[in-house]
matplotlib code that plots the C-alpha trace (Angstrom):
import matplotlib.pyplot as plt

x = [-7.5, -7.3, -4.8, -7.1, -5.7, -9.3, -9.4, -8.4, -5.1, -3.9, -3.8, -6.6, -5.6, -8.0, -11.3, -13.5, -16.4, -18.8, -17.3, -19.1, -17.4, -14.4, -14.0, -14.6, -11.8, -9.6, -9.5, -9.5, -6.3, -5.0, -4.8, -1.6, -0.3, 2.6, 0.7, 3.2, 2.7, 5.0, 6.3, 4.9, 6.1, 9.4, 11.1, 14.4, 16.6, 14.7, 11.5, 9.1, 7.3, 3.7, 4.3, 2.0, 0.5, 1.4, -0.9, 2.2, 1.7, 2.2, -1.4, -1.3, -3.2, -2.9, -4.5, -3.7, -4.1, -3.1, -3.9, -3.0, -3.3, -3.6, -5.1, -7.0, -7.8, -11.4, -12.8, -14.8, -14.0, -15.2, -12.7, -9.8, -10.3, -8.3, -8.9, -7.7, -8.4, -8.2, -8.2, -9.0, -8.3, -8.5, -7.0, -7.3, -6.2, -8.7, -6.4, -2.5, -1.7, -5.0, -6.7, -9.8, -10.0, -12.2, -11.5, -13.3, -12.1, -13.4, -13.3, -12.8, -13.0, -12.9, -13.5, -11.9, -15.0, -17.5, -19.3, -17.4, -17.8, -17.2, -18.3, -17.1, -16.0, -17.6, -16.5, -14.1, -14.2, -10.6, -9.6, -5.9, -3.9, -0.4, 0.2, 4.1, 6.7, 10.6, 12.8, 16.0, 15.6, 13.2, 10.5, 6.6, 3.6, 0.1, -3.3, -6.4, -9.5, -11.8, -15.1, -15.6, -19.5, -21.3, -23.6, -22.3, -20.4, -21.8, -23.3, -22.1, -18.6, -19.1, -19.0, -20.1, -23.3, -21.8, -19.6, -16.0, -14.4, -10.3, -8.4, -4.7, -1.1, 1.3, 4.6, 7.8, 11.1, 14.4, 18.2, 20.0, 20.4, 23.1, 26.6, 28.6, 30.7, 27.2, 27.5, 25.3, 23.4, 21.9, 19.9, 17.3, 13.6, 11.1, 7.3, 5.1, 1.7, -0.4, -4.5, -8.0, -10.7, -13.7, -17.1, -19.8, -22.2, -21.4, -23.3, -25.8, -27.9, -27.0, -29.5, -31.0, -28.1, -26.0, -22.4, -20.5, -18.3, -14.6, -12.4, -9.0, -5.9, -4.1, 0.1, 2.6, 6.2, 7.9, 11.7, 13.3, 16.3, 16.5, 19.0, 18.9, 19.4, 22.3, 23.6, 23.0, 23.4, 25.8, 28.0, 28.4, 27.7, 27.7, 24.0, 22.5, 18.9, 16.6, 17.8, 19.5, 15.3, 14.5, 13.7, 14.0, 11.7, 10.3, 7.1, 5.5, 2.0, -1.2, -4.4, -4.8, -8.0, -8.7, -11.3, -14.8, -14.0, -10.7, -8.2, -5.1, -5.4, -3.3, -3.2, -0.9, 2.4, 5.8, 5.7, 9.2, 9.4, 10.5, 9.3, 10.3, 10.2, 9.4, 8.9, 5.1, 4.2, 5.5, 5.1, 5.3, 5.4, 5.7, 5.2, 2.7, 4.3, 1.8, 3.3, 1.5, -1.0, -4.0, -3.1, -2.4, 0.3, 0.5, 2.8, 0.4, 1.5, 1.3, 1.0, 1.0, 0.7, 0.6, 0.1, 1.2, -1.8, 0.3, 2.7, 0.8, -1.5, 0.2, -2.1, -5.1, -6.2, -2.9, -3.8, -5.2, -8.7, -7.8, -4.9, -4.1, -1.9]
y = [-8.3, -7.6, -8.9, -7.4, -8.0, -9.6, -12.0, -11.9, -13.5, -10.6, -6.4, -5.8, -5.3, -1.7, -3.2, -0.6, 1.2, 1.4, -0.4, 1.5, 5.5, 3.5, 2.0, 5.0, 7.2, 4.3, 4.8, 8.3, 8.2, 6.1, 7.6, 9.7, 6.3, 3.6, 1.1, -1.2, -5.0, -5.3, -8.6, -9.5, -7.5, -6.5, -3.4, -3.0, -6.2, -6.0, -8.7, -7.6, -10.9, -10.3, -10.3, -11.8, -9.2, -5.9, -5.5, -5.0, -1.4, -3.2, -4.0, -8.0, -10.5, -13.1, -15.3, -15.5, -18.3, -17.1, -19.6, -18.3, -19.6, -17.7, -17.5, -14.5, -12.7, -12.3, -9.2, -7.9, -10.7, -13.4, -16.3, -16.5, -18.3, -20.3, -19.2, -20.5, -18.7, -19.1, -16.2, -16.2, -13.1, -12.7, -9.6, -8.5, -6.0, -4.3, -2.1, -2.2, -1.1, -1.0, -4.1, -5.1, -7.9, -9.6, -11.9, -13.5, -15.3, -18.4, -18.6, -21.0, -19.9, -22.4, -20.4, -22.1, -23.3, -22.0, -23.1, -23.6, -20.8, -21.1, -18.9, -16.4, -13.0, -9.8, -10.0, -7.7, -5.4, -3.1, -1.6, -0.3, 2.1, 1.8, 5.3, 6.1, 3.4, 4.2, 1.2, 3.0, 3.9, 0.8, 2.8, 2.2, 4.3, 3.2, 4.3, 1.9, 2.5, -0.7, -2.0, -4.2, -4.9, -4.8, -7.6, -9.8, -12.2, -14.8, -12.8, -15.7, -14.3, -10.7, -9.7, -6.0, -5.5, -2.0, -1.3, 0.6, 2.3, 1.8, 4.3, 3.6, 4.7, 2.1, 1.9, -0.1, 0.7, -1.2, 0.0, -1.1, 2.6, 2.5, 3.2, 0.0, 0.6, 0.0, -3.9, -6.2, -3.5, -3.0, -6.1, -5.1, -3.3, -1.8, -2.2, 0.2, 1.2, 3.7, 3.7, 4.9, 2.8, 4.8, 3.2, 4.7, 4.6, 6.7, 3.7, 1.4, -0.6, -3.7, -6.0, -2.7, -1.1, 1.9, 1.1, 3.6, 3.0, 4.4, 5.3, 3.6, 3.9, 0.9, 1.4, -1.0, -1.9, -4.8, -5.0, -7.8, -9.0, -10.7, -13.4, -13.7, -10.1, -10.1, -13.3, -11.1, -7.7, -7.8, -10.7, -14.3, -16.3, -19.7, -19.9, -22.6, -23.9, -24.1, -21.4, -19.3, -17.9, -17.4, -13.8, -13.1, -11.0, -8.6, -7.2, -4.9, -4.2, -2.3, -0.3, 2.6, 4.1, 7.5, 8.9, 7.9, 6.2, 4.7, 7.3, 5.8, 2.4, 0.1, -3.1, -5.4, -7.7, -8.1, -10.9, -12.3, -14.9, -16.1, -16.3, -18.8, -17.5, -19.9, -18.3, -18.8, -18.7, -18.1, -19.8, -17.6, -18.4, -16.0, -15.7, -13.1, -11.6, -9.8, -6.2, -5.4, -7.2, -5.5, -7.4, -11.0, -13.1, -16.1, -16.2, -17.5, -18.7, -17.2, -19.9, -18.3, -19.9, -16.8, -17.7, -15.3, -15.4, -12.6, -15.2, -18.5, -17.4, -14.4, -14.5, -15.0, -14.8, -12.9, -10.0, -6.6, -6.7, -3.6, -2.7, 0.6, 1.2]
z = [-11.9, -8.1, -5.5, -2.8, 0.6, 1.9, -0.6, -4.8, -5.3, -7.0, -7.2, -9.4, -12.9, -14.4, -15.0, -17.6, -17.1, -20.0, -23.1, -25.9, -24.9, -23.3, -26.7, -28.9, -26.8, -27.6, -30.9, -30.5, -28.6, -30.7, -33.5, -32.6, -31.5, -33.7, -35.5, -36.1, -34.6, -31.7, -30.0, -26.8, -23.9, -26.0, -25.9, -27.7, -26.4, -23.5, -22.4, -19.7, -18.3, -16.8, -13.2, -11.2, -8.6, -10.5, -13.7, -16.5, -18.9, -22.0, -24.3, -25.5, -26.4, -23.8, -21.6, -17.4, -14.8, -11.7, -8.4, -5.0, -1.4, 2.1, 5.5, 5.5, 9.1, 10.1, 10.6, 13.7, 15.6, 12.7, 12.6, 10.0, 7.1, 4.4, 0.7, -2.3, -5.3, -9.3, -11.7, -15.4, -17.7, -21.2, -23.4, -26.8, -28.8, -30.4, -32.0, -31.7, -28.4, -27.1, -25.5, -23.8, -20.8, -19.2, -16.0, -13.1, -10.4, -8.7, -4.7, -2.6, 1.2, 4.3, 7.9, 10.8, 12.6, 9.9, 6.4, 3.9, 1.0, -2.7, -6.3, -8.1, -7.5, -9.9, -13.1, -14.1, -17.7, -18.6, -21.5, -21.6, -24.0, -24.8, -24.8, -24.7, -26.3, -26.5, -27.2, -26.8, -23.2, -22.3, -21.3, -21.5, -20.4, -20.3, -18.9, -18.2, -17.0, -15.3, -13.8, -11.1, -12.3, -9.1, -8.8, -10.7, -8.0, -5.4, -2.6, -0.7, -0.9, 0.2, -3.7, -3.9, -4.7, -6.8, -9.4, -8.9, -11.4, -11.7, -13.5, -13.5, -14.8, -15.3, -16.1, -17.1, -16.8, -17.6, -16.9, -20.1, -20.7, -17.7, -18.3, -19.8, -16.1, -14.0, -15.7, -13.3, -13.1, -16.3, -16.6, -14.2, -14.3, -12.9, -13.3, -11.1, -10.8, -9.0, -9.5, -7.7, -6.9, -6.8, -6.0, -7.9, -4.9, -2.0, 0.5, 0.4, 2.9, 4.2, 6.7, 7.6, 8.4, 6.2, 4.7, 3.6, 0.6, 0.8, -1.8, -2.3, -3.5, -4.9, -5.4, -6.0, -8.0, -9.4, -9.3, -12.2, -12.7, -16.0, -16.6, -20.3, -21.0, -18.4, -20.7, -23.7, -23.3, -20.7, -20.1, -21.1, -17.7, -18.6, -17.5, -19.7, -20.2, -18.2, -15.8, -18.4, -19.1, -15.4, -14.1, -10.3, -8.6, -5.7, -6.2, -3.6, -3.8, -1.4, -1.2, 1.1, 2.3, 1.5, 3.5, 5.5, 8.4, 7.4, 5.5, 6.0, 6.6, 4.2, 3.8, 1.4, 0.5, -0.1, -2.9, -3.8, -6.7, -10.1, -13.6, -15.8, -19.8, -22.9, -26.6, -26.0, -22.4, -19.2, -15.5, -12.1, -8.4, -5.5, -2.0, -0.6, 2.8, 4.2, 5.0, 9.1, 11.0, 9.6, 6.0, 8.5, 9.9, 7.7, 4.0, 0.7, -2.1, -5.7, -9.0, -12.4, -15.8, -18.8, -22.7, -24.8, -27.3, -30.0, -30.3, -30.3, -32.8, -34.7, -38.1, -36.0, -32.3, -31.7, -34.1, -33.1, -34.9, -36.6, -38.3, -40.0, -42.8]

ax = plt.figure().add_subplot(projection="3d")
ax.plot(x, y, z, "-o")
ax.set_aspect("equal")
plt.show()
């Protein structure tokens, strides 16, 4: 789901377009694909946590609650206004390493000096393929493709009143390939992503008047820095429980305007933070700093609590619901 800067608590994670052909390329694709079950987020030694505001590459079954807080600035002279948001996404794996979501979030939006606003955003459809997998040098590859269902949100909110499409290539990284010499080095990763939002209508008419719809660019990376693996894979030091699972982290995230009217214009935030890791879920909090003055002035607050469904329920809900031979 979406960490716009006017609003979503999050970068958007790929929402899907129609589910039916989306679907049938799925298992098309994968086909050439490893069937094997895989742990949650696990490659080699090496765990990638879902971070908060960068959608991670790897396809789970899991189920997000992400809460953020932020004054927003108003546009065209309108005043700024407080929002507090909840998102809820689900994912499953309809086959392994390629999942399905849904999501929605819930809005609550308090202008200085204005009506109060709450509802929900559109809801949000994705399907993403785990498409390249290599343990040794703790990389992972994935495309998605998503839907932001037009007209499906409280008009009350702004919610669009069409659908954009979200096609996206997502990555993850780690550094445990490094030299033994690089040491502190190797325990850290990258996450990154790089994805179009395309409206599927050029304009539309609002209150008379004609709005143009712009296509987008959303961009961003997560730098980790994972002190179990350093404990584990590199060296012994003394960390002990609680803070032996914690994972620091930076994560940078934005949407730039292409073209009509705006090409160029970017708005977003620098969102330092840490993840805390259990065996069955993890918790997240960040800080959004927003990046210039056309994203705001004022820091928000990221709250994150993820279940990892694959390993709560591994002979049930946490199954892909096909499995080859």
């Amino acid at each position: 789901m979406e960490q716009r800067p006017t609003g979503n608590p999050r970068r958007a994670k790929p929402r899907s377009t129609r589910l039916d052909p989306v679907f049938l390329i799925a298992c098309l694709l994968s086909i050439s694909l490893p069937n094997e079950a895989r742990s949650h987020g696990v490659l080699g030694t090496r765990f990638f946590p879902s971070t908060l505001t960068i959608e991670d590459p790897f396809a789970n079954d899991e189920l997000s609650l992400l809460g953020g807080f932020i004054e927003e600035p108003g546009e065209a002279g309108e005043p700024s206004a407080r929002v507090v948001g909840l998102e809820v996404e689900y994912a499953k794996t309809i086959l392994p390493r390629v999942a399905l979501s849904i999501g929605d979030e819930f809005s609550f939006v308090d202008p200085r000096g204005g009506k109060t606003k709450r509802g929900t955003g559109n809801l949000e459809l994705g399907v993403k393929i785990q498409s390249y997998t290599n343990d040794s040098t703790e990389t992972v590859l994935s495309t998605s493709l998503g839907i932001a269902i037009g007209k499906t949100g409280d008009t009350d909110l702004e919610a669009d009143d069409f659908s954009t499409l979200s096609p996206a290539l997502l990555l993850g990284q780690g550094f445990g390939g490094l030299p033994d010499s690089a040491g502190f080095l190797r325990p850290l990763a990258l996450v990154g992503l790089l994805e179009l939002d395309i409206p599927v209508e050029a304009a539309s008419h609002v209150d008379g008047e004609r709005e143009r719809h712009s296509i987008t660019t959303g961009w961003g990376f997560a730098i980790l820095y994972d002190l179990h693996y350093l404990q584990t894979s590199v060296r012994d030091m003394k960390i002990r429980a609680p803070f032996n699972r914690i994972v620091p982290l930076v994560e940078v995230a934005g949407e730039t305007c292409l073209h009509r009217g705006c090409s160029g214009d970017t708005t977003g935030y620098v969102s330092p933070g840490l993840i805390w890791i259990g065996r069955k879920f993890q918790l997240g909090a960040e800080a959004r700093i927003p990046i210039n003055d056309r994203t705001g002035d004022d820091v928000g607050v990221l709250l994150q609590v993820h279940l990892y469904l694959d390993d709560l329920f591994p002979d049930s809900l946490g199954r892909p619901l096909f499995m080859s031979d």
